[in-house]
C-alpha positions as CSV (number, residue, x, y, z in Angstrom):
1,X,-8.9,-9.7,-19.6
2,X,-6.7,-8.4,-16.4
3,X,-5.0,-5.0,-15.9
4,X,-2.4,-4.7,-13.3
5,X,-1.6,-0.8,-12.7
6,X,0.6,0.7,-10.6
7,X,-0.1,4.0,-8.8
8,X,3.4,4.6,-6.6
9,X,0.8,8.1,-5.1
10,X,-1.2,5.6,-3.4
11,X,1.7,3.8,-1.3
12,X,1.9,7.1,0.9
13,X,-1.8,7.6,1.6
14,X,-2.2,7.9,5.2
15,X,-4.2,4.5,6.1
16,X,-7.4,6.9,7.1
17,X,-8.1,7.6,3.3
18,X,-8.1,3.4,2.4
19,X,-11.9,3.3,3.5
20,X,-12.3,5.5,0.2
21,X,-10.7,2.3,-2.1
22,X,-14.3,0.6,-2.7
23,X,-15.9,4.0,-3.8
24,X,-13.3,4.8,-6.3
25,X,-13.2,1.6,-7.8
26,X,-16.9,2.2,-8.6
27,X,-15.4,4.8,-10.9
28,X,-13.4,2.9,-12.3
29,X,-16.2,0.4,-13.0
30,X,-18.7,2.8,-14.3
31,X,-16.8,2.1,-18.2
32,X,-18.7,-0.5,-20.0
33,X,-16.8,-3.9,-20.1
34,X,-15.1,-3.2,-17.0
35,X,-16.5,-5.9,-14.7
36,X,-14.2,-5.8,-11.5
37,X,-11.5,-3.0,-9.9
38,X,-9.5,-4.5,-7.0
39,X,-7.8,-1.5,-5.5
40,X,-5.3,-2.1,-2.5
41,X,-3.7,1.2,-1.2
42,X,-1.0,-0.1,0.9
43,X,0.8,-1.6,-2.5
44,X,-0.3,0.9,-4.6
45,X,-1.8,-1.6,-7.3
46,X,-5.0,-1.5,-8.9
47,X,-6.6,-4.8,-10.2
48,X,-8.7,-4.7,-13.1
49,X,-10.9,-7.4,-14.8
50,X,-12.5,-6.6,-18.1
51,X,-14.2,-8.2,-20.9
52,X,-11.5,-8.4,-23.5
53,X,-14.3,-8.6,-26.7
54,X,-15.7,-5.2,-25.4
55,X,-12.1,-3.4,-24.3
56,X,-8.1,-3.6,-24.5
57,X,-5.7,-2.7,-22.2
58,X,-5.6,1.1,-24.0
59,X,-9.5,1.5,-23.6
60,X,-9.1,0.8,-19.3
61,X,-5.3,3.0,-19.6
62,X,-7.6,5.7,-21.3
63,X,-10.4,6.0,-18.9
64,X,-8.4,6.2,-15.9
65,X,-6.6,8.9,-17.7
66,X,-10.2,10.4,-17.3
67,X,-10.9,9.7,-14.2
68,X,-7.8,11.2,-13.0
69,X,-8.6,14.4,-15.4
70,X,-11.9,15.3,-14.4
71,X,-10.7,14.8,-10.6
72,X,-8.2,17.0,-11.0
73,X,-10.1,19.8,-12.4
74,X,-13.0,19.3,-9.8
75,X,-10.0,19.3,-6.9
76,X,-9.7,22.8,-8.0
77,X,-13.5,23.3,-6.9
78,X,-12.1,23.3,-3.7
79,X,-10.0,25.4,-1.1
80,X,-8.6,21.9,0.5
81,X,-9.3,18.2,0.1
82,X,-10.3,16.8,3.0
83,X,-12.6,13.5,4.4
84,X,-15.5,16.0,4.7
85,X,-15.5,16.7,1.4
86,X,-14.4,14.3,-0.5
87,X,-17.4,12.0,-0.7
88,X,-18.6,15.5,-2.5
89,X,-15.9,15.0,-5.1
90,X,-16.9,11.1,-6.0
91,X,-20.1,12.5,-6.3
92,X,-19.2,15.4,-9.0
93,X,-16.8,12.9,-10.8
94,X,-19.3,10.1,-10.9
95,X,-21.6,12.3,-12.5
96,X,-19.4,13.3,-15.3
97,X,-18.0,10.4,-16.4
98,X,-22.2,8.5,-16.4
99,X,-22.0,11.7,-19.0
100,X,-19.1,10.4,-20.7
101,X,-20.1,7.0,-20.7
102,X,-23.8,8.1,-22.6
């Protein structure tokens, strides 16, 4: 199956922050089934390619809600978000959604 999201947010990312599209895609990609993110900043859309006997569009629609959950509460791990950082965030997401995914 495809998913075509929309994430308006991404539009206005200053072009410095695009470099970060491959790692969060492996986010995305950590979910069982999901077997391709395509992620282009500058439009704002978010490609997905899964395997429909595994997942439906809700399954992908509800893990990104938890991607987006447990980044926002580890944003608030720290004082500001900044390129220095912010591989240190991937890292604390990744690891709890490999938890969620056990």
């Amino acid at each position: 199956g495809r998913l075509r999201v929309h994430f308006s947010a991404m539009e206005r990312l200053s072009s410095r922050w695009h470099r970060y599209s491959a790692p969060v895609a492996e986010l995305v990609e950590i979910k069982q089934g999901i077997e391709n993110t395509n992620i282009q900043p500058k439009t704002g859309n978010v490609l997905i390619t899964y395997d429909a006997d595994t997942l439906g569009d809700k399954d992908i629609l509800k893990w990104l809600e938890s991607i987006i959950k447990i980044s926002l509460k580890n944003i608030g791990s720290y004082t500001s978000l900044s390129e220095d950082n912010f591989e240190s965030l991937l890292n604390r997401v990744k690891t709890q959604l490999m938890a969620l995914e056990k």
